[in-house]
C-alpha positions as CSV (number, residue, x, y, z in Angstrom):
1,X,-103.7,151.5,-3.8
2,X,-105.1,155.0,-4.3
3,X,-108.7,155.4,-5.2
4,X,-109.8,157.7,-8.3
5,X,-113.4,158.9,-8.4
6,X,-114.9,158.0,-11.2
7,X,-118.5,159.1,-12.3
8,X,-120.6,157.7,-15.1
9,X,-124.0,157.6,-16.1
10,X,-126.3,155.4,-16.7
11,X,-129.7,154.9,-16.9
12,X,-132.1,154.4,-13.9
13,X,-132.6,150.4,-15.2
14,X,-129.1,149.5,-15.5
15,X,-128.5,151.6,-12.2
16,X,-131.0,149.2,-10.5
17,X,-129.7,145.9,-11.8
18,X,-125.7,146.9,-10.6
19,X,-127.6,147.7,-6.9
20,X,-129.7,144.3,-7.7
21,X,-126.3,142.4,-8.4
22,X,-124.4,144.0,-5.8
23,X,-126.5,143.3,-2.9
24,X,-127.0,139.6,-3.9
25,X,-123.9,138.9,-3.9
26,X,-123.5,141.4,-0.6
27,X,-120.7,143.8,-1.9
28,X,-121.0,147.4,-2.6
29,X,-122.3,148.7,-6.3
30,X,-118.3,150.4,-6.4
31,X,-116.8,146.5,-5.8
32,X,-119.3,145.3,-7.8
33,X,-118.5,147.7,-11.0
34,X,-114.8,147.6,-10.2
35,X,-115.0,143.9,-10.3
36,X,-116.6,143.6,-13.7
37,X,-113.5,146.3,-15.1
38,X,-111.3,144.2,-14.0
39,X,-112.9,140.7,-15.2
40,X,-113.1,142.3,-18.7
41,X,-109.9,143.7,-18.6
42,X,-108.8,139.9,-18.2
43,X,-110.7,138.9,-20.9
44,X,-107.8,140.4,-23.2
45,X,-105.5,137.2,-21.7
46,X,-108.1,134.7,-22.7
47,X,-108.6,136.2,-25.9
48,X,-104.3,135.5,-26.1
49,X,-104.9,131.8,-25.0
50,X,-107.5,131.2,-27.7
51,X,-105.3,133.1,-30.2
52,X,-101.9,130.6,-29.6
53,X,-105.0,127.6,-28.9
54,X,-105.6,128.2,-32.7
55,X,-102.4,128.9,-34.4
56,X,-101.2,125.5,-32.6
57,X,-103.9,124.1,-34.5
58,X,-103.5,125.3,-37.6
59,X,-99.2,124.3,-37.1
60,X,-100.1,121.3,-35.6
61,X,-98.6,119.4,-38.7
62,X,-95.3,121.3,-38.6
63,X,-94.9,121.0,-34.9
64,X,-95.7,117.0,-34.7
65,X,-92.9,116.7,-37.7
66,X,-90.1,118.7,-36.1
67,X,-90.8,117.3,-32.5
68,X,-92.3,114.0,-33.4
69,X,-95.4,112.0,-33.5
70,X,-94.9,109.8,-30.9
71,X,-95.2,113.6,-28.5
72,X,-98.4,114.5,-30.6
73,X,-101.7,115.3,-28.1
74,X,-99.6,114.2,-24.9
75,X,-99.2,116.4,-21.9
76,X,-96.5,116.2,-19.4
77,X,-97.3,114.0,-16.4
């Protein structure tokens, strides 16, 4: 995959603490930042999960009366 430049600014604490993070976990401040776009950018599919986790709930009624009780809270083996 291409590589696009990009430049930001920050200031000279938070610069320190992404070199701090970086080198203790022995990857370069660009893989470090890149990592963290990309683990918030996944954030959006947990947010989904915990979306359908509570409308399930709040159906949890309709869905044990159309497919039955006996199914209710049971996962496939």
């Amino acid at each position: 995959m291409a590589k696009t430049q990009l430049n930001v600014r920050v200031d000279e604490a938070t610069a320190e603490a992404a070199r701090q993070r970086a080198l203790q976990r022995g990857i370069s401040v660009n893989r470090y930042i890149e990592e963290l776009v990309r683990q918030d950018a996944g954030e959006a599919g947990h947010a989904f999960v915990e979306a359908a986790a509570a409308f399930m709930k709040q159906y949890e009624a309709v869905f044990a009366e159309e497919f039955g009780r006996e199914r209710e809270g049971r996962r496939p083996s």
